[in-house]
ZAMARFI-830041 format. One record per residue (C-alpha): residue in one letter; z, x, y. Coordinates in steps of 0.5 Angstrom, whole numbers, padded with zeros to 4 digits, always signed. Layout:
<atoms>
AZXY/...
</atoms>
This chain:
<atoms>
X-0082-0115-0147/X-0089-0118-0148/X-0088-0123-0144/X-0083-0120-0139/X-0077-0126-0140/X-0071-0125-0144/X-0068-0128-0149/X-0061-0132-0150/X-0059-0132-0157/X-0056-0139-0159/X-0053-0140-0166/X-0055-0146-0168/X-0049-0148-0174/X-0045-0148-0166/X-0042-0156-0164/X-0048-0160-0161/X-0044-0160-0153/X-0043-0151-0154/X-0050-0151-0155/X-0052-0156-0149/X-0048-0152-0145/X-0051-0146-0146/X-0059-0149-0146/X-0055-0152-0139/X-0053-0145-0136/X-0058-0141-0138/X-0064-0146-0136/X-0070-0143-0141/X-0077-0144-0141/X-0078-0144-0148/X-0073-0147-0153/X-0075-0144-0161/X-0070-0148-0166/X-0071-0147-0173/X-0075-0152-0177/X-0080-0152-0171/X-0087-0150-0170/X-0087-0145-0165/X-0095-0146-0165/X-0098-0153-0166/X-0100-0153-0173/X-0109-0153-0174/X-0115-0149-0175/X-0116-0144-0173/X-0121-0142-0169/X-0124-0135-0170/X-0122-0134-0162/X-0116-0130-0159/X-0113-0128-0152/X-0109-0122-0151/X-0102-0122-0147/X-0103-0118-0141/X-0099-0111-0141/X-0093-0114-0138/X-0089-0108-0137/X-0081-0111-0136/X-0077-0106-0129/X-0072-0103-0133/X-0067-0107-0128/X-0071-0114-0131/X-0066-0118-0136/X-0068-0116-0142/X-0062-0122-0145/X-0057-0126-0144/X-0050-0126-0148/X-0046-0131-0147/X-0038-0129-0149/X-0031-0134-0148/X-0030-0135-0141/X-0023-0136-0138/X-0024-0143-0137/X-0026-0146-0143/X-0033-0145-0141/X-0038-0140-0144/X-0040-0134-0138/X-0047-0131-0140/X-0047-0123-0139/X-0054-0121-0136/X-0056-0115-0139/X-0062-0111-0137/X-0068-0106-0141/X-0065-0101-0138/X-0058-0102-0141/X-0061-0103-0147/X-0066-0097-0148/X-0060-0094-0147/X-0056-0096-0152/X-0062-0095-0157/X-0063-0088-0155/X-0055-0086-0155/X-0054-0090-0162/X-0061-0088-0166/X-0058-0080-0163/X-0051-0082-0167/X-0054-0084-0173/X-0061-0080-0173/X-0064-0087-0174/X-0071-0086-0178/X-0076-0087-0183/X-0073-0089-0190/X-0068-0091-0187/X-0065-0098-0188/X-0060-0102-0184/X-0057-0109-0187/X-0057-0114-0181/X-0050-0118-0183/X-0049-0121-0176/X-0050-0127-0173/X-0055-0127-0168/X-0052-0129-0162/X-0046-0124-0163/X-0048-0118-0159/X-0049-0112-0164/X-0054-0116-0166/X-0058-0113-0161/X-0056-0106-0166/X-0059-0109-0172/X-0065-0111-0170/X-0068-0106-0165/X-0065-0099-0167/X-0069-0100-0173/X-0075-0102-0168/X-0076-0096-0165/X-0074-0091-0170/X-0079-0093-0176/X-0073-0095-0180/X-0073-0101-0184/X-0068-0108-0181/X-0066-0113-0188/X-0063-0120-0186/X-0058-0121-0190/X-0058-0129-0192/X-0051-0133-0189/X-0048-0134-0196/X-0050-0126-0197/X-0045-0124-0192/X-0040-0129-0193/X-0040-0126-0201/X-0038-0119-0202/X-0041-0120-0209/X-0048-0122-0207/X-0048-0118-0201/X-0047-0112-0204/X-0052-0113-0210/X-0057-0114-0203/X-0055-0108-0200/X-0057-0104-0207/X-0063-0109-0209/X-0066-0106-0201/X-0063-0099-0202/X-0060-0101-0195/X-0057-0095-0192/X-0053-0097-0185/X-0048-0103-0185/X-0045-0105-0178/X-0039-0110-0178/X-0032-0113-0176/X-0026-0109-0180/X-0024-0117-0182/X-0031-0117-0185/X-0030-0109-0187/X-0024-0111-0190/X-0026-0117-0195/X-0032-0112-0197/X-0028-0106-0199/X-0023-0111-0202/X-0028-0115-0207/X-0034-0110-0208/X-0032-0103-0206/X-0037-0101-0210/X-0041-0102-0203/X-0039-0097-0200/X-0043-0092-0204/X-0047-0088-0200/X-0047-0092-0194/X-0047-0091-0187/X-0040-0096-0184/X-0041-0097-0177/X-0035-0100-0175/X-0033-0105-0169/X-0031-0111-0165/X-0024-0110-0165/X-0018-0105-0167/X-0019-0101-0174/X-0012-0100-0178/X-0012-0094-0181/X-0011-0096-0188/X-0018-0100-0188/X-0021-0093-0184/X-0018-0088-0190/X-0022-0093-0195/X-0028-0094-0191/X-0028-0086-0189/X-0026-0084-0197/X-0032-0089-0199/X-0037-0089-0194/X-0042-0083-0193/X-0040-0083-0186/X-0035-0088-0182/X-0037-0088-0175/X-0032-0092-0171/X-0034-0097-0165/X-0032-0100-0159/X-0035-0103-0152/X-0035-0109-0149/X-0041-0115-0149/X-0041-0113-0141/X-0043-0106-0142/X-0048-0107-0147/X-0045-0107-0155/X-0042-0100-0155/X-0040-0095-0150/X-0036-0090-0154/X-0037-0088-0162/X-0032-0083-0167/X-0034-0080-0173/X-0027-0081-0178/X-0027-0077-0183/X-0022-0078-0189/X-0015-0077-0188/X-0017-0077-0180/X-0011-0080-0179/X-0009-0086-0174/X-0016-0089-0171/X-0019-0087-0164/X-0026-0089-0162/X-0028-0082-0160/X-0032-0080-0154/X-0037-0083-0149/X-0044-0085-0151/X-0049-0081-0146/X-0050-0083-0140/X-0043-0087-0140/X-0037-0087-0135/X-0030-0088-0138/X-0025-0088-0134/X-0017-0089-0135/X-0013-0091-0128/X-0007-0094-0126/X-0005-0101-0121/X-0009-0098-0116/X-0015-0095-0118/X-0012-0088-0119/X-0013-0083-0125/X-0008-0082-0130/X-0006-0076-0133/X-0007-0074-0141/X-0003-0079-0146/X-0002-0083-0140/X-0003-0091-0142/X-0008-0094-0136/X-0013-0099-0135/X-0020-0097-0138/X-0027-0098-0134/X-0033-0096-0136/X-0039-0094-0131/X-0046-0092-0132/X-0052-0094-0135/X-0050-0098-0140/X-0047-0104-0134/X-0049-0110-0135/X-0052-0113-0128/X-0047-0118-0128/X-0045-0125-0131/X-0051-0131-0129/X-0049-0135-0124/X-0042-0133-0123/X-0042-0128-0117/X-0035-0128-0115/X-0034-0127-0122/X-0039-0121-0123/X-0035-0118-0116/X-0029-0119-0119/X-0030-0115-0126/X-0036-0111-0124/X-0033-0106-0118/X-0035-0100-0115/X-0032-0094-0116/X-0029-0090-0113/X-0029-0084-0116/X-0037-0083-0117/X-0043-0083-0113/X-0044-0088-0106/X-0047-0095-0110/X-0044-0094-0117/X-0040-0099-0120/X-0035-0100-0127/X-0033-0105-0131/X-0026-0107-0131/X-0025-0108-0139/X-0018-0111-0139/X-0016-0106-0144/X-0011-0101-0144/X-0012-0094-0146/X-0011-0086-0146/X-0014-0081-0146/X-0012-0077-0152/X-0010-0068-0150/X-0017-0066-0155/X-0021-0072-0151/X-0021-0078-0156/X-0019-0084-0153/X-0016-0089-0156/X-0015-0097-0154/X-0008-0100-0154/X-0009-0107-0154/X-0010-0112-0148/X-0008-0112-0141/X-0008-0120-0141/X-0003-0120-0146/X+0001-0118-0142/X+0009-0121-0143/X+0016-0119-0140/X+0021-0119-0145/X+0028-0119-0141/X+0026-0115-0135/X+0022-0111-0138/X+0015-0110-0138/X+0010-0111-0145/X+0004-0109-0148/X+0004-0113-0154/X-0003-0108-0156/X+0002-0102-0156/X+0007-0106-0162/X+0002-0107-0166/X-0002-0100-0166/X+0004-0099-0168/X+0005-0103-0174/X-0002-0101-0176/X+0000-0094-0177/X+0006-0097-0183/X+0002-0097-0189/X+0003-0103-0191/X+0000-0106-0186/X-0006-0108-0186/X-0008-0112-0179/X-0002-0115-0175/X-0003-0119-0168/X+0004-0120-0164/X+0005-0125-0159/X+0010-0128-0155/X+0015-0135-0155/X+0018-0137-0151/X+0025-0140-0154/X+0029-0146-0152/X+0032-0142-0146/X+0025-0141-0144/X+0026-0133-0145/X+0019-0129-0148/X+0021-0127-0155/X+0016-0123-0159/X+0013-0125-0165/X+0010-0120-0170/X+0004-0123-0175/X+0003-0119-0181/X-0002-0118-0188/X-0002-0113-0193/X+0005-0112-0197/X+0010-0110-0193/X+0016-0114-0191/X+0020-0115-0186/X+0026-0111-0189/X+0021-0106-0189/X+0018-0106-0182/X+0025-0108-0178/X+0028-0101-0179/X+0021-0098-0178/X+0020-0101-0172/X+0027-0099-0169/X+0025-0092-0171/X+0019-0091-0166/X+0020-0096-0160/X+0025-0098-0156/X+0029-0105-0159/X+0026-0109-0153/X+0020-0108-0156/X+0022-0109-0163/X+0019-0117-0165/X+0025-0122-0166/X+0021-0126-0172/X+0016-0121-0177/X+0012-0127-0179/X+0007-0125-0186/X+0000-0128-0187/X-0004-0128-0193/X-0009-0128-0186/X-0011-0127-0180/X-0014-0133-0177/X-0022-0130-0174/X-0027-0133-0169/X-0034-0134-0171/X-0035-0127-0169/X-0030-0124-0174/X-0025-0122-0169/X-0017-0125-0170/X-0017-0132-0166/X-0010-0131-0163/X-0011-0138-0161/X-0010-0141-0168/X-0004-0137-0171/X+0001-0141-0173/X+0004-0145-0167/X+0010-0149-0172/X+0015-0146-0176/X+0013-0143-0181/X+0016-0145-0189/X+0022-0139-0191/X+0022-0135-0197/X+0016-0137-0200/X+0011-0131-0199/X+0005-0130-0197/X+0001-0137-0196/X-0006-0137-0198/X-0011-0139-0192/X-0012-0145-0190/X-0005-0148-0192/X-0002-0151-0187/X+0005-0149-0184/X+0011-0154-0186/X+0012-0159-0180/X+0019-0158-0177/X+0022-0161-0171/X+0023-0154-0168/X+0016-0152-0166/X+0013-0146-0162/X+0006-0145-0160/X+0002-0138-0157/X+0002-0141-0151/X+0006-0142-0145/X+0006-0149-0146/X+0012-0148-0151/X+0018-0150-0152/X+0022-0148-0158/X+0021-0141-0162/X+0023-0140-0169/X+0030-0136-0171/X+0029-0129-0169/X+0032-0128-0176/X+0027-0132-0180/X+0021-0128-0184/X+0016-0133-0187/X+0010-0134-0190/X+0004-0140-0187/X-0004-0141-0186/X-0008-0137-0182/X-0010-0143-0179/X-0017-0145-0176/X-0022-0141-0171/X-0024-0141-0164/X-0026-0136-0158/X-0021-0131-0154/X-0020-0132-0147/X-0022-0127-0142/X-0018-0123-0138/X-0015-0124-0131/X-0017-0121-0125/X-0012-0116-0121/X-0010-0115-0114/X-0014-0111-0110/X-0010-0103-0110/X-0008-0100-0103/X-0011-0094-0104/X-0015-0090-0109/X-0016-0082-0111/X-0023-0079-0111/X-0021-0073-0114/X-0023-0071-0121/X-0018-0072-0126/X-0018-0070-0133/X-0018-0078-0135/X-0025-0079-0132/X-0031-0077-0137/X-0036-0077-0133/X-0039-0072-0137/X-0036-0073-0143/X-0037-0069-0150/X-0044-0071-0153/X-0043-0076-0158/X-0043-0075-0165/X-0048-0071-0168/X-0053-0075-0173/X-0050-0075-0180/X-0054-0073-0186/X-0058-0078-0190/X-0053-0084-0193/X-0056-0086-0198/X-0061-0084-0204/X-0063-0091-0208/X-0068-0090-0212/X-0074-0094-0213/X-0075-0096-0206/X-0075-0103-0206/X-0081-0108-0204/X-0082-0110-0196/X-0080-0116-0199/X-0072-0117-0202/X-0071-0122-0206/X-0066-0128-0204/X-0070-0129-0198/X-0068-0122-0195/X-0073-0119-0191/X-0074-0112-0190/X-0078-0110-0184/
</atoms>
């Protein structure tokens, strides 16, 4: 803001061509790498000059994030002070961010809930700790941290939620958890929520800067929503057309209003593509096509079902995979599960379950008969130890198992290979053979990399301005600001130890 210019965070443990391409793409004019004086090093001497009182137009690019792309190339997400003043304003309003507040930085910086981390303390008076990489990769010594620092506030990923309340529930105590980045199991939030002072359920894609909606979970909340819209936010549930669906009826959710990112650097044709107008509010707005597949619950909640990209036909019939998986997530045995479809040697879709946690597909076949139709029941319920995650933390679906995996073992630990077979199958199209759809087995999690973007669609023949009950251009406020998290005492230095530093 000092200067004017905006930033684009590049994490420097990514491989040397990614971070070529990002320099490549966003062409800055100041490059800041670790272990390099950003200053030449001398004397000083005694003389100073004050940087102009740059004001940035709220419409000025305050970053730039840049996500997967659809190509295998990374897109970067313009994003402007004014998104971004928003988003502080709605989140410091949600947690009643202030002096004696401590939030814990876990994430790395060029992940976009970074933005949350550094900034909200900033203009709040609360204090920011950063944790050191070893720290967030030790639920042990992360938790010693949060309770060295008195650290009030913790945003992560339900994968890093879960492996937190698995090693160091004690974490929890009083703390604030914010959740987000991907769909949190029902299971993990009942923990999280019982262990926590407050749960506060996120969700928003990078394009409309980090979250747009928020929920208070409290215990026995049953199945997770992600709440209502954060102020100043348009959610939207609509069909093929553009068309508002009623109440309870799954649609495609875009977001509106001031939290949209001014579009993807570069990419005009893919900024007109995903950033539309809308065709319910005011001349000149516009929303973001999120790919994602929602409803509006009948209290107003909404939930996310899955994704629209992943879309498969299944003898004829369409298929959501997100829809079977949230319903594997309500089994409490389950602890995260992505399903998939394989193509059998016939080149027929079959559906394929990935689950952790205890459950066995003895167990899940007769659950899943119970509540979905049988052309959505999985052919093969295939068990984890884990899910494969991204760098960000989110499930890797491109490095599930692609071989057919060991029989009857159990549980294999990550990182174990699957047992090579002759008869192989990937998660992509370009498979050739699936696994029996009677075989339940154990295999790896796998390695990690990046999810793909969703296509664009057709455009609709005609499109309703009428309200509709899925509409929330005025949605409830978003939750209150809960009470004081965390009561350490004696307050820690500005400086933790370890290298964690309170600012």
């Amino acid at each position: 803001s000092a200067t004017g210019a905006a930033y684009v965070p590049v994490d420097p443990d990514f491989p040397a061509d990614r971070v070529a391409y990002l320099l490549e793409d966003s062409a800055p004019l100041l490059v800041i790498r670790p272990g390099h004086p950003v200053l030449a090093p001398g004397p000083y001497n005694g003389s100073r000059s004050d940087l102009p009182g740059i004001t940035p137009a709220p419409e000025a690019a305050a970053y730039v994030i840049h996500t997967s792309g659809s190509t295998g190339n990374p897109k970067g997400v313009v994003i402007s002070h004014r998104a971004l003043a928003n988003l502080l304003d709605a989140i410091a309003e949600s947690l009643g961010s202030g002096p004696g507040h401590r939030l814990l930085a876990v994430t790395t910086v060029s992940f976009d809930i970074a933005a949350l981390e550094l900034f909200v303390p900033l203009v709040t008076g609360a204090a920011v700790v950063l944790a050191e990489r070893e720290e967030v990769l030790d639920p042990l010594l992360l938790s010693a941290l949060a309770e060295r620092t008195a650290a009030t506030h913790l945003q992560a990923t339900p994968s890093l939620w879960r492996g937190i309340t698995d090693a160091a529930p004690g974490l929890l105590d009083g703390l604030c958890v914010m959740s987000g980045g991907e769909p949190l199991p029902a299971d993990l939030a009942e923990r999280l929520a019982t262990g926590g002072a407050r749960l506060l359920n996120l969700y928003g894609p990078t394009e409309t800067t980090i979250w747009s909606t928020a929920a208070d979970l409290a215990p026995d909340a049953g199945a997770p929503h992600v709440g209502h819209a954060l102020h100043n936010t348009t959610l939207r549930v609509l069909d093929t057309w553009l068309r508002p669906v009623p109440p309870g009826v799954p649609g495609e959710l875009y977001i509106g209003g001031a939290g949209l990112a001014r579009g993807y650097l570069g990419r005009s044709a893919l900024t007109a593509s995903r950033f539309t107008a809308d065709p319910h509010g005011a001349p000149g707005d516009r929303m973001y096509r999120t790919g994602d597949l929602a409803r509006v619950q009948d209290d107003g909640t909404l939930r996310v079902l899955g994704r629209t990209d992943h879309q498969l036909k299944v003898r004829g019939h369409r298929v959501e995979p997100g829809e079977i998986e949230t319903v594997l997530r309500g089994h409490p045995g389950v602890a995260d599960t992505v399903v998939v479809g394989l193509p059998d040697p016939s080149g027929a879709v079959r559906l394929v379950a990935y689950v952790t946690g205890t459950a066995t597909s003895n167990l899940l076949r007769p659950y899943l008969a119970e509540r979905l139709p049988e052309h959505l029941v999985p052919s093969v319920i295939t068990e984890l130890a884990a899910l494969p995650l991204t760098p960000n933390g989110k499930v890797d679906r491109a490095a599930l198992p692609a071989r057919r995996p060991p029989e009857g073992n159990g549980p294999a630990r990550p990182g174990t290979p699957a047992r090579p077979s002759s008869e192989s199958c990937s998660p992509t199209s370009s498979a050739s053979t699936a696994p029996d759809p009677t075989t339940t087995s154990s295999t790896s999690a796998g390695t990690r990399c990046s999810p793909c973007s969703s296509p664009t669609g057709s455009a609709p023949p005609s499109a309703s301005r009428s309200p509709s009950a899925t509409s929330s251009s005025t949605p409830p406020p978003p939750p209150s600001p809960g009470p004081s998290c965390r009561a350490r005492s004696p307050a820690p230095p500005p400086y933790g130890g370890n290298g964690a530093r309170a600012r």
